[in-house]
Structure formats: structure tokens, C-alpha cells
C-alpha positions as CSV (number, residue, x, y, z in Angstrom):
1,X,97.1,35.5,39.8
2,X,97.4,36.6,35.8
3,X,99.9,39.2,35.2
4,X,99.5,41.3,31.7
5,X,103.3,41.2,31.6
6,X,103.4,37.2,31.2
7,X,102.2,36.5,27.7
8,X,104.6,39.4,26.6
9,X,107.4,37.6,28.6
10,X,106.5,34.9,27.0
11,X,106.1,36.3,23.5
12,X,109.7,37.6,23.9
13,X,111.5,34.3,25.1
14,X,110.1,32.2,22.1
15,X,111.8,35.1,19.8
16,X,115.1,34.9,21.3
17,X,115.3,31.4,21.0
18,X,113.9,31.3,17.8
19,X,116.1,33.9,16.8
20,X,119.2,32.1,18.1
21,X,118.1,28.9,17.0
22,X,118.0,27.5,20.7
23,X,115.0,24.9,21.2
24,X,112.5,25.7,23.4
25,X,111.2,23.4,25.8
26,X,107.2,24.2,27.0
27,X,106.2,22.3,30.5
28,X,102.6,22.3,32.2
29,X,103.8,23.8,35.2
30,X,105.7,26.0,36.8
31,X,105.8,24.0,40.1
32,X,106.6,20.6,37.7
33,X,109.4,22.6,36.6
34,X,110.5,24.1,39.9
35,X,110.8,20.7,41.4
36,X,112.7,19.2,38.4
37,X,115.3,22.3,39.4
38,X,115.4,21.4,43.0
39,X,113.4,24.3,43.9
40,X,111.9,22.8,47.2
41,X,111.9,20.7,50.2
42,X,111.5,16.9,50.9
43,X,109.9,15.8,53.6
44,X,111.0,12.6,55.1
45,X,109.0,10.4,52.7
46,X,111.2,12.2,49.9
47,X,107.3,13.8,48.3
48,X,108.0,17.7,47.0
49,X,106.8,20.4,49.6
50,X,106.8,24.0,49.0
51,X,107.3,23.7,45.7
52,X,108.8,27.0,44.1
53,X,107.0,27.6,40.6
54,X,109.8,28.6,38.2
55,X,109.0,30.0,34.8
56,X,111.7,29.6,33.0
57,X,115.3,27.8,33.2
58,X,118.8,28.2,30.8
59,X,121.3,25.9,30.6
60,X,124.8,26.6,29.1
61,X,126.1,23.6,30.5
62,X,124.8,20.3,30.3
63,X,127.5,18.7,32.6
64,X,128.1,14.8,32.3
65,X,126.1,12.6,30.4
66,X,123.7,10.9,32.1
67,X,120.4,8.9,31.4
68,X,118.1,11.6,31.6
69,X,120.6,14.2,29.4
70,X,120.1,11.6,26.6
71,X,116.6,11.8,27.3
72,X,116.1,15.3,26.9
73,X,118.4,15.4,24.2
74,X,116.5,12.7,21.8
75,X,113.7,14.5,23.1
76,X,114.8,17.8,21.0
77,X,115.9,15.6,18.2
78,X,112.7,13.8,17.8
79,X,110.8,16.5,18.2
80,X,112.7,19.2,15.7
81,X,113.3,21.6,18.4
């Protein structure tokens, strides 16, 4: 299902971050990104099901530091986000 409303969504986000100097991170999918948030069940082989698409994610706190924080970090860094 297209929406009219998403590309303007979309428009918007990029300026807010842009405007507050916030990097943006773009993924593929909205379902790669829902599961990465926890936003579905496992069944008992541990595999995704009923994956929720999400569209978008803030963090104000990144919490300890772990393997994949420093990932995503250097990820910003190298990539001049």
C-alpha cells in the first residue's frame, strides 16, 4: 500500500535532522528494522514471525556500550553522517 503522505513524512524527517545536525540512518526495510527493535515474535527455532514494519526509530539514549553501539557508531563516523 503507497500512502501520498509518506514521501512528505519522509521529506520532513531528513529536515529535522538535517536541521539539528542528528545523522540519519536509511534501512531497506521497514520489517529489517522492526525486527532489529524487537518488534515481533520468535518461534521456537528463534526465526522472526510477525514481523511489525516500523518506519522510523529515535534514540536519546544509547545505554552501555556494547559491540554493536561501536558498530553503529563507526558506522556514522565513517560514513559522515
Amino acid at each position: 500500500m503507497h500512502s501520498p503522505a509518506i514521501p512528505l513524512t519522509r521529506f520532513l524527517l531528513q529536515a529535522l535532522a538535517a536541521q539539528s545536525q542528528i545523522p540519519l540512518l536509511k534501512v531497506a526495510s521497514r520489517n529489517d528494522l522492526g525486527e532489529w527493535l524487537g518488534h515481533c515474535a520468535y518461534d521456537k527455532e528463534g526465526k522472526p514471525r510477525k514481523v511489525k514494519g516500523t518506519s522510523s526509530v529515535v534514540i536519546r539514549a544509547y545505554g552501555e556500550e556494547t559491540e554493536a553501539l561501536s558498530f553503529v557508531l563507526n558506522y556514522i563516523k565513517d560514513n559522515q553522517l
